[in-house]
C-alpha positions in Angstrom: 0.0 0.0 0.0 2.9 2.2 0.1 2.5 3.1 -3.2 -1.4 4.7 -2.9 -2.6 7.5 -1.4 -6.0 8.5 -0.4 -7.4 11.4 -1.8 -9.8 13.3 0.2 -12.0 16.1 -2.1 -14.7 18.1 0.1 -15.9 19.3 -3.3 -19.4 17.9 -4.0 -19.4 16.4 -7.0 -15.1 15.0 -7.1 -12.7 17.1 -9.8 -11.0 15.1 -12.9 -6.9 15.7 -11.4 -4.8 16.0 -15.0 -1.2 16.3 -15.6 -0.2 17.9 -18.6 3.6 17.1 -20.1 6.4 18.8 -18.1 7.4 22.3 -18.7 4.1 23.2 -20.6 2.4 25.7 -18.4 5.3 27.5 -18.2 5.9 27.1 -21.8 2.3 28.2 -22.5 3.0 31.3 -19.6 5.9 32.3 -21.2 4.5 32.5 -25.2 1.5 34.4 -23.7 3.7 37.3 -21.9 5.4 37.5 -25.3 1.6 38.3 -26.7 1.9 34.8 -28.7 -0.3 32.4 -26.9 0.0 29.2 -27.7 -4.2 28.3 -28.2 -3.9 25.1 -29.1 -5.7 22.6 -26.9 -3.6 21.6 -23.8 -2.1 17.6 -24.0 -2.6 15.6 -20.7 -0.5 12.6 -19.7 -2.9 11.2 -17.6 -6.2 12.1 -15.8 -7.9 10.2 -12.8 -11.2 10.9 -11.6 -11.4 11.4 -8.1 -14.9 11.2 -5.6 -16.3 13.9 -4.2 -18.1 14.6 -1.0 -21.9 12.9 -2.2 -20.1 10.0 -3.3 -18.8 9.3 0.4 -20.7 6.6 2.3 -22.0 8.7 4.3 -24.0 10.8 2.6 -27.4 10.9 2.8 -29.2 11.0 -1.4 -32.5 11.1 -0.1 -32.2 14.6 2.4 -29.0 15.9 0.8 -27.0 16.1 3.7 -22.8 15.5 3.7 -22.1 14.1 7.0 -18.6 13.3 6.1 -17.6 16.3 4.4 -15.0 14.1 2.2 -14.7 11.6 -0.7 -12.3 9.5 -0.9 -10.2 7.9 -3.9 -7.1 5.8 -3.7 -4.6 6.9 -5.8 -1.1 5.6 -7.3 1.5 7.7 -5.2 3.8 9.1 -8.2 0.6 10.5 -10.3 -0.7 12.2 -6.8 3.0 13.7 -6.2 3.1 14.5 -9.6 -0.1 16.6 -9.8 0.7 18.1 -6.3 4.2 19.5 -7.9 2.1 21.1 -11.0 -1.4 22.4 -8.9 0.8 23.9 -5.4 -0.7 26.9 -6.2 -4.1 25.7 -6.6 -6.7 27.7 -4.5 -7.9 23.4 -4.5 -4.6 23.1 -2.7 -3.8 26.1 -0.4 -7.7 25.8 0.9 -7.6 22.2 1.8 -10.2 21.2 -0.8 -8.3 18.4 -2.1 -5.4 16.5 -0.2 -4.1 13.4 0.5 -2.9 11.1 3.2 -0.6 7.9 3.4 -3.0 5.7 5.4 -6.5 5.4 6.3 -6.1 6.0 9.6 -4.8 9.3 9.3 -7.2 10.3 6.1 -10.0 9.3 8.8 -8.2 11.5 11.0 -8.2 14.0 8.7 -11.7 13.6 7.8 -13.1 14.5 11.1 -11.1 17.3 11.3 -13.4 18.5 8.7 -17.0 17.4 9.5 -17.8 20.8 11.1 -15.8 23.4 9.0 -18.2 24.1 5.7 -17.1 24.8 2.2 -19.7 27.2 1.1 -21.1 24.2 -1.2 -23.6 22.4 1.1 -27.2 22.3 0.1 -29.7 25.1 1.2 -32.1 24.3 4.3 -35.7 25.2 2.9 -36.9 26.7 6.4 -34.2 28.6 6.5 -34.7 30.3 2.8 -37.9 30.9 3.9 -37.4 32.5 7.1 -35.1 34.5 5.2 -37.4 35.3 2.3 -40.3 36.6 5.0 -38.0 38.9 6.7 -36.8 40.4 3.5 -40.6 41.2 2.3 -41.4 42.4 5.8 -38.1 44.6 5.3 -39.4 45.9 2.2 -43.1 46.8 3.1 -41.8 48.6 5.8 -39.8 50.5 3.0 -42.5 51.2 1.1 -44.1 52.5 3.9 -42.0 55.1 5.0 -41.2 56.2 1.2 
């Protein structure tokens, strides 16, 4: 098992990781600050598709909830390390939406670290839209009212 990794996405629906051939981006970065872009379609060595959060077992289809914050995809080690090197500055990265972790003790570790902290992408609680949604029109009828 040395040679996996488990990826952990808290992205809903997973991300397709790709790495393109070595030295293109800053190829394709340098031809563009010379105002000659290189527009032809970027070449990927390889691609994996990993889980994301919905896909974990333990979420929940039929009320939409993500108790476990995390999918999880097993990965070959050199491809991981390899997109790692080419995505560090990722906002994916640098935010924790996507990492890894050797074992599956520590990416369980890892995954309850995570259970409370929220991405911004879990689904909308009805009651709460409509609580929202009658304070706003009281709001604005007492607008109107003083206009």
């Amino acid at each position: 098992m040395a040679d996996t990794v488990t990826v952990l996405c808290r992205m809903p629906h997973g991300l397709r990781l790709r790495i393109s051939h070595e030295g293109d981006a800053e190829r394709r970065a340098q031809l563009s600050a010379d105002k000659r872009p290189d527009l032809s379609p970027v070449g990927y060595v390889k691609e994996i598709e990993i889980k994301g959060a919905n896909r974990a077992p333990d979420y929940h289809p039929k009320d939409n909830v993500l108790l476990g914050r995390v999918g999880r995809t097993t990965v070959d080690k050199a491809f991981w390390d390899a997109w790692l090197k080419q995505n560090a500055d990722s906002d994916l990265v640098k935010n924790k939406c996507v990492f890894a972790e050797q074992t599956d003790a520590r990416a369980n570790a890892r995954a309850d670290e995570f259970k409370a902290e929220k991405t911004g992408f879990e689904p909308l609680d009805p009651e709460e839209l409509k609580r929202k949604g009658l304070a706003a029109a009281e709001e604005a009828a007492r607008a109107r009212a003083y206009a």
